[in-house]
N, C-alpha and C positions, 0 to 999 in steps of 0.2 A: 285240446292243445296237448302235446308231447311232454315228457320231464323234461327234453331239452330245453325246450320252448321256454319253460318256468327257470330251468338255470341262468342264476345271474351269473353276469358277466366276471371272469376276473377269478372264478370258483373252478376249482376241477372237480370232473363228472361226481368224481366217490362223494362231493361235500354233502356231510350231513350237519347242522349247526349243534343239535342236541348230541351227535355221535364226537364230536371234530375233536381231535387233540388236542393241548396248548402247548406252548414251548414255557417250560416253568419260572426260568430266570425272568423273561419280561413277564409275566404276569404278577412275580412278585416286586418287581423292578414298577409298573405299573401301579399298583395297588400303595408299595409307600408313596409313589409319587403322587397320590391321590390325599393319602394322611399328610404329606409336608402340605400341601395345596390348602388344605383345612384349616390351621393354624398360624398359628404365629411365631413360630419356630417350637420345634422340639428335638429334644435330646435322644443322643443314639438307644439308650437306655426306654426314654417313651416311645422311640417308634418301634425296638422290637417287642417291648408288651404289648403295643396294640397291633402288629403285626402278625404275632404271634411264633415269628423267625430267631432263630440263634442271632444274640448282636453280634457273632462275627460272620453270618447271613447278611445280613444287615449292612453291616460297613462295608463288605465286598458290593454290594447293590448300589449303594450309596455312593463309592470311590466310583462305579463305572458313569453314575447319574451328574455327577461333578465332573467329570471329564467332558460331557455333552453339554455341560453350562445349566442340566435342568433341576439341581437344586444347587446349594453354595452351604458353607459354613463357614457362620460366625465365631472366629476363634476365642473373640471376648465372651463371650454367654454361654457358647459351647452349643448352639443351638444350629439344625441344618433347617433354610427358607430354600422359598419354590428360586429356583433361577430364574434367570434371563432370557435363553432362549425357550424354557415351560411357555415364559408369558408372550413372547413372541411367534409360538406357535398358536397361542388362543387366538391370538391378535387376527395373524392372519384369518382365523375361521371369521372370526366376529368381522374384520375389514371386508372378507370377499361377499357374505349377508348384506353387509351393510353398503357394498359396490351395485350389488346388483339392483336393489331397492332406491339408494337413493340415485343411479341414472336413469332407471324406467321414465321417469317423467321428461327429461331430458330428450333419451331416446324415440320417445314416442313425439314430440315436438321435431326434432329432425326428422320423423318420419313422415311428418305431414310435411313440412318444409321443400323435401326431397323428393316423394313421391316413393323412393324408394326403401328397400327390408335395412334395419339397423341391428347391429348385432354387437357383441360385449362380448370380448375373450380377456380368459388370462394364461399365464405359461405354465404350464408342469409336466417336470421332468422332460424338458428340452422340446416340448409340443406345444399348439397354442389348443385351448379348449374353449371354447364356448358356452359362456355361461347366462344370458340373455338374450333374446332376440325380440325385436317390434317388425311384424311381418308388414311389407306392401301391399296396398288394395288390391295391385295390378295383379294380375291372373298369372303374366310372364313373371316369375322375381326369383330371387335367393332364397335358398330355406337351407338353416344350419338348426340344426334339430338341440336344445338343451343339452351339454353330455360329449357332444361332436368333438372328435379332435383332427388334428390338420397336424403336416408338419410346417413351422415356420418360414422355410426359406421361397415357399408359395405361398404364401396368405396376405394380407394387407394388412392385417391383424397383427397376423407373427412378425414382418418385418418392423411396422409400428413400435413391438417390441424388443426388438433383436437392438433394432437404433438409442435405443436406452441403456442397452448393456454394456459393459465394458468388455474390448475387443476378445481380450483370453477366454471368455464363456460364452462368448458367439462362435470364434473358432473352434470349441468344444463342443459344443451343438451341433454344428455343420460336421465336423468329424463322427458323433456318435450316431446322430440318427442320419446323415449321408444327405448329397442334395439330390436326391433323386427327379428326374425328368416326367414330368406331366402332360407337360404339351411343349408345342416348339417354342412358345414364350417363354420356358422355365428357364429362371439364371440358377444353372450348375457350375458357375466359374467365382470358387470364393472370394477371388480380387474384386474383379465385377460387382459380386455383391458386397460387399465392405465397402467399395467406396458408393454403391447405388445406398446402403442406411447412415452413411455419411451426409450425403445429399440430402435423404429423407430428416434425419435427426436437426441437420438446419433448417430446411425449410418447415417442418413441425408436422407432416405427416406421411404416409407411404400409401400405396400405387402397387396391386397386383393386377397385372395388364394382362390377363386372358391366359393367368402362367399354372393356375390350377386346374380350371374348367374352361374350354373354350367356349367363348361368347358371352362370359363372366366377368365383371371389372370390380373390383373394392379400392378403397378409397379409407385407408384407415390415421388416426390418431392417437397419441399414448395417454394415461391415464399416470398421476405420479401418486406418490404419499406424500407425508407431512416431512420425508429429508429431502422428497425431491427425484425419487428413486420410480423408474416406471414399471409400475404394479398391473397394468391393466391396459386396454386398446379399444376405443369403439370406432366402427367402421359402417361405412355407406356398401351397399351390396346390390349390384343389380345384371341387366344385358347388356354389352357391349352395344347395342342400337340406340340405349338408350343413355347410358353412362360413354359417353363420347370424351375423344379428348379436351374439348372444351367444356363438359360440364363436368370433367375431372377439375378440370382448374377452379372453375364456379363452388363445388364440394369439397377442394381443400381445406379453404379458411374456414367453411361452416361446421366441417365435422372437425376441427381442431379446435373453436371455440366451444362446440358440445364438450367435446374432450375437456379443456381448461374448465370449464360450469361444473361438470361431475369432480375434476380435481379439487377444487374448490369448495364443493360440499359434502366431502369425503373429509373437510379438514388437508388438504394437501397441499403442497410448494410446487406451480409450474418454474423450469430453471430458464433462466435465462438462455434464448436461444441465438445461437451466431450466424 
């Protein structure tokens, strides 16, 4: 196999890990934030001794880390704790672990149910990714590889979650990453789509009709957290021969009730739907 070959993804050619530069401010911006993390709060005075940074090193790292919410200071104690969004980044990691484990069982029950491949995305940075799949017996089926990403406004998946978001960062999505044309199903027309995840968002799941790959149909649902907020989309995925418009209608309520069963043991709020 080639160096290519072995290059990850995301790396340029030159990367060597033991050669690689760092960019110094985050690393040391990093590294306190790892000391606030440890404790129980400490003083700007303890963190540059164990840092081993000038405290007005220190405070400049500190003011940028408080601006981003990921540590705070106690004015009474004099003491800087992990913030808010630190522990809502953990979260996230620990949530998406703990999505994809606790729906396997789930998923794989729909997938006997269905007959068809079941698959578990979530969104980053304006894409939908793929973060599970329970493959179909059938020989014909969907296969989205662990890793996969898709753009939203073709997916069953993406749309699933697009109908969760509030309008302003749907329209920002459709702006930055564009709605580019797949096949002559693909909806490129933002009105069209905004009122088609209207539609989906009441009726509780969405419908990509052969708008990614032809002869492809998904059949997806949203996945919420504990405010109610859609985190996640599991989706039915099969052949247009087989995923028919009437066993679209048949796999709506079943993969929305997968959907609601993994909300549910994720700890989450499904919201009242209109």
């Amino acid at each position: 196999m080639s160096t290519a070959d072995h290059r990850k993804r995301g790396r340029p050619r030159s990367f060597n890990p033991a050669k690689a530069g760092s960019i110094q401010a985050l690393d040391r911006g990093l590294a306190l934030l790892r000391l606030v993390a440890d404790a129980d709060g400490l003083t700007l005075t303890d963190l540059a001794q164990r840092s081993g940074l000038a405290p007005s090193t220190v405070h400049r790292l500190l003011f940028t880390l408080e601006a981003h919410r990921f540590v705070f200071h106690d004015e009474e104690r004099g003491l800087w704790l992990i913030g808010v969004d630190a522990f809502k980044t953990g979260a996230a990691f620990l949530r998406n672990r703990r999505l994809a484990g606790m729906g396997r069982e789930v998923m794989r029950e729909l997938m006997e149910q269905t007959g068809e491949t079941i698959n578990l995305g979530i969104e980053d940075n304006g894409e939908v990714v793929f973060i599970s799949q329970i493959e179909s017996h059938n020989t014909l089926r969907a296969f989205f590889r662990a890793g996969t990403r898709s753009l939203m406004h073709a997916s069953g998946v993406g749309k699933a979650l697009l109908a969760g978001f509030p309008e302003e960062r749907v329209k920002q999505i459709f702006y930055t990453r564009g709605l580019q044309r797949f096949t002559e199903n693909t909806r490129v027309d933002p009105t069209a789509l905004l009122a088609e995840l209207a539609e989906s968002r009441a009726r509780g799941w969405a419908i990509d009709d052969e708008e990614r790959t032809p002869g492809m149909r998904c059949i997806a649902a949203p996945i919420y957290n504990e405010l109610g907020e859609t985190i996640a989309a599991v989706s039915i995925s099969g052949p247009a021969v087989r995923l028919t418009t009437q066993r679209l209608g048949e796999f709506g309520p079943m993969v929305m009730r997968a959907a609601d069963h993994i909300t549910s043991s994720i700890g989450g709020v499904v919201p009242r739907r209109t």
